[in-house]
C-alpha positions in Angstrom: -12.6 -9.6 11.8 -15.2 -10.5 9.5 -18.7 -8.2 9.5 -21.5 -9.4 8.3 -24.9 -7.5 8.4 -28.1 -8.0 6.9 -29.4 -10.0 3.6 -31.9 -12.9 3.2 -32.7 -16.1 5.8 -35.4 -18.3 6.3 -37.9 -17.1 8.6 -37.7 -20.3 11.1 -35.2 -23.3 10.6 -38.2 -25.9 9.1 -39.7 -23.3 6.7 -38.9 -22.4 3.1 -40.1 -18.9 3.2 -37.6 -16.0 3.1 -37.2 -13.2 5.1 -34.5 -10.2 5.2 -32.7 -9.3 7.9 -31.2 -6.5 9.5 -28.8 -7.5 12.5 -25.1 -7.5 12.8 -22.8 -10.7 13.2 -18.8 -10.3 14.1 -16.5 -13.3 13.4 -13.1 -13.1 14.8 -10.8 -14.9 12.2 -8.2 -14.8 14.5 -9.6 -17.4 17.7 -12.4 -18.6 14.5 -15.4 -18.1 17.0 -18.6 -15.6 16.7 -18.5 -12.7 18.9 -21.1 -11.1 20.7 -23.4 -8.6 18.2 -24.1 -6.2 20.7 -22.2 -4.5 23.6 -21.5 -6.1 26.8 -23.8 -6.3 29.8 -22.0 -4.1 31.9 -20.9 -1.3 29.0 -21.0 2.3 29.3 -22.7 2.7 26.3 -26.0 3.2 25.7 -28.4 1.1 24.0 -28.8 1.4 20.0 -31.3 4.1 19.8 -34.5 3.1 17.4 -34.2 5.4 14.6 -30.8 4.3 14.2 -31.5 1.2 13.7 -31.8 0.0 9.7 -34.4 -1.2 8.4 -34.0 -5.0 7.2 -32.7 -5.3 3.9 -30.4 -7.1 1.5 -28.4 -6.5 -2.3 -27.3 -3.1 0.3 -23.5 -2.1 0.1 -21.6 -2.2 2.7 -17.6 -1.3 3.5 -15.8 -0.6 6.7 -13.5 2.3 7.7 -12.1 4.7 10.4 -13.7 1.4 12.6 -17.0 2.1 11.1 -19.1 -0.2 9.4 -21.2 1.8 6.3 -24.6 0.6 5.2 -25.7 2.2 1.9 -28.7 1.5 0.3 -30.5 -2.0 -0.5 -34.2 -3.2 -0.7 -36.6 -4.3 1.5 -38.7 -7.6 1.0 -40.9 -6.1 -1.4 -37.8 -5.2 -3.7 -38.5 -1.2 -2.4 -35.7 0.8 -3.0 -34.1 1.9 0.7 -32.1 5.4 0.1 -30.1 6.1 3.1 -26.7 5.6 4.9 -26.4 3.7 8.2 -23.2 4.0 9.9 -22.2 0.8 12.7 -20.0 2.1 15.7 -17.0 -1.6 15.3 -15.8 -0.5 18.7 -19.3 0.8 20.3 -20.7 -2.2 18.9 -24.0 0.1 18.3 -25.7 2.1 15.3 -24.1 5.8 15.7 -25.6 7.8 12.6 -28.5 8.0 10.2 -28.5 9.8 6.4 -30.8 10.3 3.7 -29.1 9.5 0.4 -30.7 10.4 -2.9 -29.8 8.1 -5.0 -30.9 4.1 -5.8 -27.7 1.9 -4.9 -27.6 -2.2 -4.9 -25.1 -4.6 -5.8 -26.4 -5.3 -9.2 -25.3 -1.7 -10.1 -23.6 -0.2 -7.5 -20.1 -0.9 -5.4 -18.5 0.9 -2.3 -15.0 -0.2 -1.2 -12.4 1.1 0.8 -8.4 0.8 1.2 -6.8 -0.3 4.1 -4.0 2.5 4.1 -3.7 5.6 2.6 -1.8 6.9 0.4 -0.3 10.3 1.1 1.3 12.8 -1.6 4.0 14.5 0.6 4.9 17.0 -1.9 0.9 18.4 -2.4 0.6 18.2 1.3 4.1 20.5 1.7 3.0 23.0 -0.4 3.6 26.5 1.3 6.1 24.5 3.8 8.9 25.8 5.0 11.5 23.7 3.2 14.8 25.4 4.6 14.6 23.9 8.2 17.7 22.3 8.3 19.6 25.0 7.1 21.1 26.1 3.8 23.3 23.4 2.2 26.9 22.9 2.9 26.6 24.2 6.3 23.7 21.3 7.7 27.5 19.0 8.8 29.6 21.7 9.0 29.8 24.4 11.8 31.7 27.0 10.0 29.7 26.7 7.0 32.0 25.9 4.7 30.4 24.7 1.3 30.3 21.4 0.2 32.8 20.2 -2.4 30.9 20.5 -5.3 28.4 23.5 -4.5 26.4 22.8 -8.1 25.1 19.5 -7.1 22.2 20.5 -4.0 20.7 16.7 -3.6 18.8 17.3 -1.0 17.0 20.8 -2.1 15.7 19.1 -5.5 14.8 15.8 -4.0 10.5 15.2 -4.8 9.0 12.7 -2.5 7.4 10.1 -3.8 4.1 8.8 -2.6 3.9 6.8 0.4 1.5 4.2 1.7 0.4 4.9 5.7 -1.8 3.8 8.5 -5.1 6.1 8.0 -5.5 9.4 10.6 -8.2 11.7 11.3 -6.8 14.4 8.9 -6.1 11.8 6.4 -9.0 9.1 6.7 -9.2 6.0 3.9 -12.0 7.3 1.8 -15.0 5.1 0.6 -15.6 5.4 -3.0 -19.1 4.3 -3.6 -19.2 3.6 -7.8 -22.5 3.2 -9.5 -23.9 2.3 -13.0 -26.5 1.7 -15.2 -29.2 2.7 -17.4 -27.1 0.3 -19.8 -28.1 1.0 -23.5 -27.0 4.4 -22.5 -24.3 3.7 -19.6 -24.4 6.7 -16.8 -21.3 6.7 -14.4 -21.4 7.9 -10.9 -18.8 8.4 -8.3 -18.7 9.7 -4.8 -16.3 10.1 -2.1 -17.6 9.3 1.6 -14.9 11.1 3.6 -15.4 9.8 7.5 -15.2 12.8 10.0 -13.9 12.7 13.6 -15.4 11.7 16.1 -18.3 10.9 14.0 -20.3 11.9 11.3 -19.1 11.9 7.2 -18.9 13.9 4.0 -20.4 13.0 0.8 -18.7 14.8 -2.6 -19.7 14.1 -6.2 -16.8 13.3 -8.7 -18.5 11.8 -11.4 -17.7 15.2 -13.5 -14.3 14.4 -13.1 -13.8 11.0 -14.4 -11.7 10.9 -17.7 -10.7 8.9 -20.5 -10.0 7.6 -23.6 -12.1 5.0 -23.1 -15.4 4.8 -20.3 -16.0 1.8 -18.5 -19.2 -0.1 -20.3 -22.1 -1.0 -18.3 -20.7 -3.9 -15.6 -23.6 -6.0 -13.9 -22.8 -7.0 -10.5 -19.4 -5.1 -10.0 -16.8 -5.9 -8.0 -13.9 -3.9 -6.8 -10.9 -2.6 -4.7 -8.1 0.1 -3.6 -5.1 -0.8 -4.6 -2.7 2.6 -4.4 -4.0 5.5 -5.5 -6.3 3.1 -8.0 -9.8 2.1 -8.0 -10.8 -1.2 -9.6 -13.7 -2.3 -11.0 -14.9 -5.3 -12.4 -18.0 -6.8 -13.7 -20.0 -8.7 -16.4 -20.3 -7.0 -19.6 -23.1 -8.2 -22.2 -23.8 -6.7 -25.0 -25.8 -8.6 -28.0 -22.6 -9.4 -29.8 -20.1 -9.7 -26.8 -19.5 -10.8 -23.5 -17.2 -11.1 -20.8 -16.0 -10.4 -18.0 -13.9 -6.5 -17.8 -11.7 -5.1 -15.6 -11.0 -1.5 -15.1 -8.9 1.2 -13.3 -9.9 4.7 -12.4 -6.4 6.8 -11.4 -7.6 8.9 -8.2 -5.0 11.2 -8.9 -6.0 12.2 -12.1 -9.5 10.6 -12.3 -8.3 9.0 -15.6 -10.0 5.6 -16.2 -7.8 2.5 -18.3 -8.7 -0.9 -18.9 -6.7 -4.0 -17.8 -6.3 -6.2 -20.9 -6.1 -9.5 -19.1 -5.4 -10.9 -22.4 -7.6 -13.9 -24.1 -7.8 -16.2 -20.9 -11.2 -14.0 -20.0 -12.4 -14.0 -23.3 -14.0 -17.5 -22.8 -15.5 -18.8 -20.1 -17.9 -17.7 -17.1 -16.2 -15.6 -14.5 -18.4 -14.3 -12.1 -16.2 -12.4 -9.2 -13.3 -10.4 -8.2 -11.0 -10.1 -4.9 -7.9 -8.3 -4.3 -5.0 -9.7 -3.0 -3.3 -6.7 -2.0 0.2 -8.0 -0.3 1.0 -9.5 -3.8 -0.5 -6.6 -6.2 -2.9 -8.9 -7.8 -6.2 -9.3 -8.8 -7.9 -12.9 -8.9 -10.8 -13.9 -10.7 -12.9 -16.8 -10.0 -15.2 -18.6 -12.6 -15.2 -21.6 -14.5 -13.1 -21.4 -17.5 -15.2 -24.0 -19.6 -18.6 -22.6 -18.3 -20.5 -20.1 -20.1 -21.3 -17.1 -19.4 -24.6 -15.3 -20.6 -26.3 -19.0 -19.0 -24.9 -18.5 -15.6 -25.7 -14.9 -15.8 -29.3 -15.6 -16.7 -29.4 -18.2 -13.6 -27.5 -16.1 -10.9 -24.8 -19.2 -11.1 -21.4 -17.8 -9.4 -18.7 -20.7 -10.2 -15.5 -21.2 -7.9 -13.4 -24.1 -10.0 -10.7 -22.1 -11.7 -9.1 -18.7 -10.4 -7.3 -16.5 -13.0 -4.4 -13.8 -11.7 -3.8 -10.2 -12.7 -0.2 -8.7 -11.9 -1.7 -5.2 -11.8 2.2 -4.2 -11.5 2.9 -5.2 -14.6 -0.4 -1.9 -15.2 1.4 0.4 -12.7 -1.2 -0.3 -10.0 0.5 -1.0 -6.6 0.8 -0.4 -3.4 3.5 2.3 -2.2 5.8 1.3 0.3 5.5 2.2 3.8 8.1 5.1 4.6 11.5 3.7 6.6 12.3 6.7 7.6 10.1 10.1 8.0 10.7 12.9 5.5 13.0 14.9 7.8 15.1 12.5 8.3 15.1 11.2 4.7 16.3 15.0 3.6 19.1 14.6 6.8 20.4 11.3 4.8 20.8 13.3 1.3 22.6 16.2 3.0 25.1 13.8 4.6 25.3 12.3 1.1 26.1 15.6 -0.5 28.4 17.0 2.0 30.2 14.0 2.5 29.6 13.3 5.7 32.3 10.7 7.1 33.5 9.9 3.6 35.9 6.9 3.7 34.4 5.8 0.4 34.2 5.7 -3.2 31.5 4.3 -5.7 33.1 4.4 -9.2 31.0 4.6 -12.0 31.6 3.0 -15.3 32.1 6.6 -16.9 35.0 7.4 -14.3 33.0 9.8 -11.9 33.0 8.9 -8.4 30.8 9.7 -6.1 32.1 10.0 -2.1 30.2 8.1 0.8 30.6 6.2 4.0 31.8 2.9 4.0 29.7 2.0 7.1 26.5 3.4 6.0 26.6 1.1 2.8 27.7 -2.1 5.0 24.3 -1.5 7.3 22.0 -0.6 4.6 23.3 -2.9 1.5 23.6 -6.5 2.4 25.4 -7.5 -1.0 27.8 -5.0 -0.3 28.6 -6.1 3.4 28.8 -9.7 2.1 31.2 -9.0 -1.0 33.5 -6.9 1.5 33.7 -10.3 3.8 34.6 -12.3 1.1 36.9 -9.6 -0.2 38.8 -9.7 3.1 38.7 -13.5 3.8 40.9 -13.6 0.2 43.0 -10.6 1.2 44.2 -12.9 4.5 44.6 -15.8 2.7 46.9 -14.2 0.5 48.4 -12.9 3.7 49.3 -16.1 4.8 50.9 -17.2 2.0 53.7 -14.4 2.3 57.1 -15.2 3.8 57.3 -13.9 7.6 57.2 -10.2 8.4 60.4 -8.0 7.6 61.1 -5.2 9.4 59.6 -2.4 6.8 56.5 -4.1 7.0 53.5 -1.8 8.6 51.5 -4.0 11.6 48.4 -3.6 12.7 48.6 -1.2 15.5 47.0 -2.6 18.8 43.7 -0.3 20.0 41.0 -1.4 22.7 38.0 -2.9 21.1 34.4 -2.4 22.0 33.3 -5.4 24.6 31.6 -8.3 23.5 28.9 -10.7 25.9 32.2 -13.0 25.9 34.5 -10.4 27.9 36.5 -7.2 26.5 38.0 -7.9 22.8 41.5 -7.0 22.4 44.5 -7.2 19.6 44.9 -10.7 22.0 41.8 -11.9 22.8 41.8 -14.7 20.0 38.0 -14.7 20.5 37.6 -11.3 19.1 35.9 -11.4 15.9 37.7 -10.5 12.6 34.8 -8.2 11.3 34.8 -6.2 14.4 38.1 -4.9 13.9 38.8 -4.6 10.2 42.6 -4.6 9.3 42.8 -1.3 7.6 45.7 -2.3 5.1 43.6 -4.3 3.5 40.1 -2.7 3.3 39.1 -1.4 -0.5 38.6 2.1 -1.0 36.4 2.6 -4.4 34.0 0.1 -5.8 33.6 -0.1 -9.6 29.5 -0.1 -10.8 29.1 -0.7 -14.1 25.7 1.7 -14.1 26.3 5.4 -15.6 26.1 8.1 -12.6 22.7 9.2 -12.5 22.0 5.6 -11.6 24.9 5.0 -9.2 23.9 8.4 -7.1 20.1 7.2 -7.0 21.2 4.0 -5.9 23.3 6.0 -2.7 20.4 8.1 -2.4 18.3 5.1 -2.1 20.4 4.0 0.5 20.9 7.2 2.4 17.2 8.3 2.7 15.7 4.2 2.7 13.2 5.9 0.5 12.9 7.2 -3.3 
């Protein structure tokens, strides 16, 4: 859905003279058709009451979450600073919520964005947790408690979560950080969180004291940004009388450390005028002309789209953290099977002659490399089978056993149709497999495997 509210128009279709507006317009990019801006005729809500309503405007900022559209600031026709918060009900289709805000935001200055999942920090939100649920290791398999075979090595009591990205909840909403500078001989920096509350309403919380670093952002005009992670990017046009371009910057929300992103000398020269994230890939793209030039198009309000530079922010440690596979419960279940050796039948060998004792099965439905080398591995095994002169009585056969039923009737040691892989011969399936990775890397690599998480 794409939201659109506000900003300049004409005042009729023949006339040249320009208006601002304040109404709301919804565009499903899905069926590509406008929707209706207001509720339906027969809806239980009520009518957008009056004071709600903003005041027409345009340069405002704007971001949606929690299914909320936020209106911050602007100016009115007459260039009159407008100093509140309007909040737009996305489902109710219907201003909800009114604020003062105290301070001057626009787009030449200012910029509010907001992530489309969050990203949680399972071991600060676990603090004070009870973290012996599953009872104390070597005993979580085994009924008579008998410790595991190598009691020194606990996996699963010094495991530390890593961060995780998820969809956004009431306890933990996707923030909007709105970003603000100027006075630019003598830059001020402001930031502040807008933290939406349930069912309605918001927080507002000043961190600008907390923003570090080496090195401060310079004054950007027109700034651009994005969440990617637990990052904040910023971007803008910096002039100064003996430089110009156009800068990139990251503020770590964690730490509240900001670092800039050297994008090298391809933004050095040029006019680039505007940033975008493309989050699925981890990139940034910046659109300009890479001939143009800069301060001119600056001075004229000119915004060129003929060339498109990437940033790998990766490549910075800005990303986005997986989604969890597999809840943290269950994750800590996986190492403790790991470590006890839960239905061991297997052995990863490591190229300093440790081994480390897992399931065969486990590693087939988890690691498609190894499922595929064990099919080839067996394919040669019966091909050098067949090459042997005919059974003598020593030899050991294959003993006959039912088989699970397949769609094509039961599967049997005769059923010709039974498939090879769903009864593995066991004379000739490997027991180890040789890594040539030292052990800490083989056992995070089974870990890995075990918990589908890091």
């Amino acid at each position: 859905m794409l939201v659109i509210f506000g900003g300049m128009g004409y005042v009729a279709p023949d006339s040249e003279d320009l208006c601002v507006l304040n109404d709301v317009r919804l565009f499903d990019l899905r069926t590509r058709k406008w929707r209706p801006a207001g509720p339906e005729p027969n809806a239980t809500y009520p009518p957008d009451t009056p004071s709600l309503v903003p005041r027409a405007r345009y340069a405002h900022l704007s971001s949606v979450t929690a299914d909320r559209l936020f209106v911050i600031g602007g100016q009115d026709m007459t260039n009159v600073w407008l100093d509140d918060i309007h909040v737009y009900d996305l489902k109710r289709l219907a201003w909800v919520q009114r604020q003062d805000y105290p301070r001057h935001c626009g787009t030449y200055r200012s910029v509010a964005v907001a992530g489309k999942l969050r990203v949680r920090l399972p071991m600060e939100e676990r603090k004070g947790e009870d973290m012996g649920l599953l009872g104390p290791p070597g005993s979580r398999f085994r009924v008579d408690g008998v410790p595991p075979p190598d009691p020194g090595r606990v996996i699963s009591d010094e495991v530390a979560h890593l961060s995780y990205s998820a969809p956004p909840t009431p306890e933990f909403p996707c923030d909007i950080m709105l970003y603000s500078n100027y006075n630019f001989t003598d830059v001020r920096r402001e930031l502040e969180v807008i933290s939406p509350q349930e069912p309605s309403g918001f927080t507002i919380t000043d961190r600008s004291d907390a923003m570090t670093g080496l090195t401060l952002p310079p004054g950007l005009r027109f700034p651009t940004g994005a969440i990617l992670g637990s990052h904040l990017i910023i971007a803008g046009t910096y002039l100064a009388h003996s430089y110009q371009s156009f800068s990139i910057w990251a503020l770590d929300l964690q730490n509240m450390t900001w670092t800039r992103i050297d994008a090298g000398t391809t933004l050095t020269t040029g006019s680039w005028s505007r940033g975008v994230l493309w989050t699925q890939q981890n990139k940034f793209l910046i659109f300009g002309n890479r001939t143009g030039n800069l301060v001119e198009d600056y001075n004229r309000r000119l915004l060129s789209w003929d060339h498109v530079a990437y940033i790998d922010l990766e490549a910075f440690g800005i990303y986005q953290p997986p989604r969890l596979m597999l809840d943290l419960r269950t994750q800590e279940l996986g190492l403790a099977a790991l470590e006890e050796r839960v239905l061991a039948d297997f052995e990863i060998v490591c190229d300093d002659g440790r081994r480390i004792a897992c399931s065969r099965r486990t590693l087939e439905e988890r690691w498609p490399w190894f499922a595929e080398q064990r099919k080839r591995y067996l394919k040669a095994a019966r091909r050098a089978l067949d090459t042997l002169p005919a059974p003598t009585p020593g030899d050991v056969p294959l003993p006959d056993r039912p088989l699970p039923s397949t769609p094509s009737g039961p599967t049997t040691a005769t059923n010709p149709g039974a498939e090879d892989d769903e009864r593995p011969d066991p004379r000739l399936m490997p027991r180890a497999l040789h890594l040539s990775e030292p052990f800490s890397t083989t056992l995070a690599l089974l870990q890995y495997i075990y918990a589908l998480g890091l």
